[in-house]
C-alpha positions in Angstrom: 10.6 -7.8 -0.8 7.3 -8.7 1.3 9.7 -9.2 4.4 11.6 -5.9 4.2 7.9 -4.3 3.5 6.3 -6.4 6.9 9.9 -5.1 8.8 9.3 -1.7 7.9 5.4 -1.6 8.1 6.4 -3.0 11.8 8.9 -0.1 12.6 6.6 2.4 11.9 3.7 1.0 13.4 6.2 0.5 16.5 7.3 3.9 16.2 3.9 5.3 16.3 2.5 3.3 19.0 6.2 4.0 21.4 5.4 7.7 20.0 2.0 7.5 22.1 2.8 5.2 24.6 5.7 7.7 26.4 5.7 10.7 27.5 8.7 12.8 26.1 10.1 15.7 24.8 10.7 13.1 21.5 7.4 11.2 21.5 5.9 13.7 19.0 8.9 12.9 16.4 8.6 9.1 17.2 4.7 9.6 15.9 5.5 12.3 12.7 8.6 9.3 11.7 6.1 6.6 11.6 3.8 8.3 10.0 6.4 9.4 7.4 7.6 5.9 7.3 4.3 4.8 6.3 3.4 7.0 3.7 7.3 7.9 2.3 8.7 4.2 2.1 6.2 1.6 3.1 3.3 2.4 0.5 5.3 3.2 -2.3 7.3 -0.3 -1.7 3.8 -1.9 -1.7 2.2 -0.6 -4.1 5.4 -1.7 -6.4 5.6 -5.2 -5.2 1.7 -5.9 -6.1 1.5 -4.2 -9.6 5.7 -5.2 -10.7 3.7 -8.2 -12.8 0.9 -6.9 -13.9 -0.6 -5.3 -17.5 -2.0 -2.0 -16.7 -3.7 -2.4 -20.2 -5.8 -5.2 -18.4 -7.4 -2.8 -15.9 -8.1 0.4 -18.5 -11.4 0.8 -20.0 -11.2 0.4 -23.6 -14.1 -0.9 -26.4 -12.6 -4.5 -25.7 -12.4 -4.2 -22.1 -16.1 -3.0 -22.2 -17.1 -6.1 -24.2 -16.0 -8.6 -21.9 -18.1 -7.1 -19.3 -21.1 -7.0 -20.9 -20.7 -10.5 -22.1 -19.8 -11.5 -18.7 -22.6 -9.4 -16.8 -25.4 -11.4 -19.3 -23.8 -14.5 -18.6 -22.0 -15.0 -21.5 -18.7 -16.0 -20.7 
């Protein structure tokens, strides 16, 4: 998954930089791809591959959650 996410992250950057490197009738498309790219299919891909694992109950703010940073914040571990 990181590969296919690096490949695509690539193609869009690609396509934005070709997008403002030539001079076209297309270089304005190259640019509004890559940009879609990036925000359509890249980030989305990312932001599942990082959190697939993890316990969104782990990062909420709840009485418990609050307890174990005050303990840890006076050194109470």
């Amino acid at each position: 998954m990181k590969y296919i996410i690096a490949v695509l992250t690539l193609a869009s950057l690609g396509s934005i930089i070709t997008g403002y490197l030539i001079d076209t009738e297309h270089s304005q498309q190259l640019i509004g791809f890559g940009v879609a790219g990036l925000f359509i299919i890249v980030f989305p891909l990312f932001s599942y591959y990082r959190w697939k694992d993890k316990n969104l109950k782990d990062y909420m703010i709840t009485k418990k959650n609050l307890g174990k940073m005050r303990n840890y914040k006076n050194g109470k571990h």
